[in-house]
C-alpha positions in Angstrom: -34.9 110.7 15.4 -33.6 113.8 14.2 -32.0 113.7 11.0 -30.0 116.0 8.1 -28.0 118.8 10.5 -24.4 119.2 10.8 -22.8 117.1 13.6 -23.8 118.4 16.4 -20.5 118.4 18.3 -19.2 120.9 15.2 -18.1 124.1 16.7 -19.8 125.5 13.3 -23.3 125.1 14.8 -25.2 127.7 14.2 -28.8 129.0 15.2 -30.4 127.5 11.5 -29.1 124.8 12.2 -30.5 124.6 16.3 -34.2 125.7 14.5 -34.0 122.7 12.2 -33.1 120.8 15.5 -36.2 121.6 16.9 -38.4 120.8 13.5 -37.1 117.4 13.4 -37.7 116.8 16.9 -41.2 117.4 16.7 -41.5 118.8 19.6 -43.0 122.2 20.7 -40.7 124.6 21.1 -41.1 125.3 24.4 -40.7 121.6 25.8 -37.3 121.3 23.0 -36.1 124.5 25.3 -36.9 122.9 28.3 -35.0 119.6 27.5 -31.9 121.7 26.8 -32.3 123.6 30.2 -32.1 126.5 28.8 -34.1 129.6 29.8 -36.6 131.5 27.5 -34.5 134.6 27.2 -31.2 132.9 26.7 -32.7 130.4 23.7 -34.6 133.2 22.3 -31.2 135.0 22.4 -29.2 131.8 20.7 -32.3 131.6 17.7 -31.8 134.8 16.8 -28.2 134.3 16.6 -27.0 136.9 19.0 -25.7 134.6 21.3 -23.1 131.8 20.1 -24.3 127.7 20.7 -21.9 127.0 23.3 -20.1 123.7 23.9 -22.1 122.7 26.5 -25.0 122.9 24.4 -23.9 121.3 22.2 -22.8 118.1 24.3 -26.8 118.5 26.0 -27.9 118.6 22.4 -26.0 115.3 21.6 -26.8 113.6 24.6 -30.7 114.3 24.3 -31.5 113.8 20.6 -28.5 112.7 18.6 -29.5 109.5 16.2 -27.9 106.4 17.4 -26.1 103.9 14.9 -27.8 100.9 14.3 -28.1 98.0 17.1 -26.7 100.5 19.2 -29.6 100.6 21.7 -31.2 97.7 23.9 -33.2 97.0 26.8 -29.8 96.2 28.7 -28.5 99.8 27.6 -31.8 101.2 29.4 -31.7 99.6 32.7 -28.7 98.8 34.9 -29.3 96.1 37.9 -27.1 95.6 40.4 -26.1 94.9 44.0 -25.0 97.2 46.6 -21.5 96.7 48.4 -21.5 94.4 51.2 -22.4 93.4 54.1 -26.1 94.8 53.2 -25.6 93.7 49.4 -29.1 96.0 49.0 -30.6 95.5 45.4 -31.1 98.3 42.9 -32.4 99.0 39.5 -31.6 102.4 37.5 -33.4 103.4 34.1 -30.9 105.7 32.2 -33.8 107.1 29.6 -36.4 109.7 30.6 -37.9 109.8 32.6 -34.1 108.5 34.7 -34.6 106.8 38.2 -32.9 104.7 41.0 -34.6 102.3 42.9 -34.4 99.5 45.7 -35.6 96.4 45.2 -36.4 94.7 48.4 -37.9 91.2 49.3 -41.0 90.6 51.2 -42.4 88.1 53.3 -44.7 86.2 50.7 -47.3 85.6 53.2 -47.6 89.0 55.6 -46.3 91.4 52.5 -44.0 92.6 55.3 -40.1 93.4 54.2 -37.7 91.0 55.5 -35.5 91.6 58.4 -32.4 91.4 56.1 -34.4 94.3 54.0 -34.3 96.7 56.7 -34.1 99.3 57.1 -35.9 100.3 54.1 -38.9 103.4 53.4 -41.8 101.7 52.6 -43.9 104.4 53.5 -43.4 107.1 51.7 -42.8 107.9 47.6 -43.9 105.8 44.7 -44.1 102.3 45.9 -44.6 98.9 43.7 -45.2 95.7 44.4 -45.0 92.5 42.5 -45.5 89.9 44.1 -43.0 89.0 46.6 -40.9 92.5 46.1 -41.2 95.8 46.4 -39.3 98.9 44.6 -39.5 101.7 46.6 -37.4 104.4 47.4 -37.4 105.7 44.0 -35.2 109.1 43.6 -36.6 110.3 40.1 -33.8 112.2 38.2 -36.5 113.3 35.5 -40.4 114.3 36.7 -42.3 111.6 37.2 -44.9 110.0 34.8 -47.9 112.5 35.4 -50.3 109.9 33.8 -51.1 107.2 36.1 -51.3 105.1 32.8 -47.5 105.7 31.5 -46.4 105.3 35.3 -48.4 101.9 35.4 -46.6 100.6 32.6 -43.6 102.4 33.2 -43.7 100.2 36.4 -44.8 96.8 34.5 -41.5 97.1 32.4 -39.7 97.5 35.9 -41.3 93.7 36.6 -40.3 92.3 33.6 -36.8 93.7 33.9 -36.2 92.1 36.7 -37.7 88.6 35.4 -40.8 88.9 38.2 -43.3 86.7 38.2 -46.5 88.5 37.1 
């Protein structure tokens, strides 16, 4: 949580301020520039003050690593479940914090681990696919990169499960 700087929507921002950003972070410099999409010529560019923090940057800064007031956050903030429109009525699950993703959540056949007829047609083929017992997420579209470590996509995957209450 980054703390004492000036409100980051403040058009007074100012390149001290952006470097004290970064401190609090605790992140390396280089992966604080690449969360802000900027590149290396245009941050260096805004540290050394020659170029003005624009608004956008501001709103990217907000968005990525303003604190949040108490109670704010929960698990339901995180994850959004929901239904597709009908007829198909296809399910999905989307994770709003890094790294962001959408997924299908389709049901298989408990004993042939085949999806069922009113599942298709669905890509069970290609892409990250997990199964827990009786369903499968697959067709992920990752917003973010995905997990690198198998380990933090493992349990990246495992809070999927329990989000969506499956039997484990």
């Amino acid at each position: 949580m980054i703390s004492r700087h000036p409100p980051i929507t403040s058009s007074t921002m100012k390149a001290s301020d952006l470097k004290a950003m970064i401190l609090a972070s605790g992140l390396p410099r280089e992966r604080f520039r690449e969360k802000v999409g900027l590149d290396a010529q245009a941050f260096q560019r805004i540290l050394d003050g020659q170029d003005p923090i624009t608004f956008q940057l501001r709103i990217k800064l907000q968005n990525l690593f303003a604190p949040q007031p108490e109670g704010t956050l929960s698990t339901r903030d995180e994850w959004i479940i929901g239904e597709g429109p009908p007829p198909r009525r296809r399910e999905y699950i989307i994770h709003t914090r890094e790294p962001r993703f959408i997924a299908r959540v389709i049901a298989l056949d408990e004993e042939t681990d085949v999806p069922l007829s009113e599942e298709q047609p669905a890509n069970t083929t290609t892409g990250t696919l997990y199964q827990y017992g009786p369903s499968l997420l697959c067709e992920l579209d990752w917003i973010d990169p995905q997990p690198a470590n198998p380990e933090d996509l493992e349990r990246l995957m495992q809070t999927v499960s329990e989000q969506l209450d499956w039997d484990v």
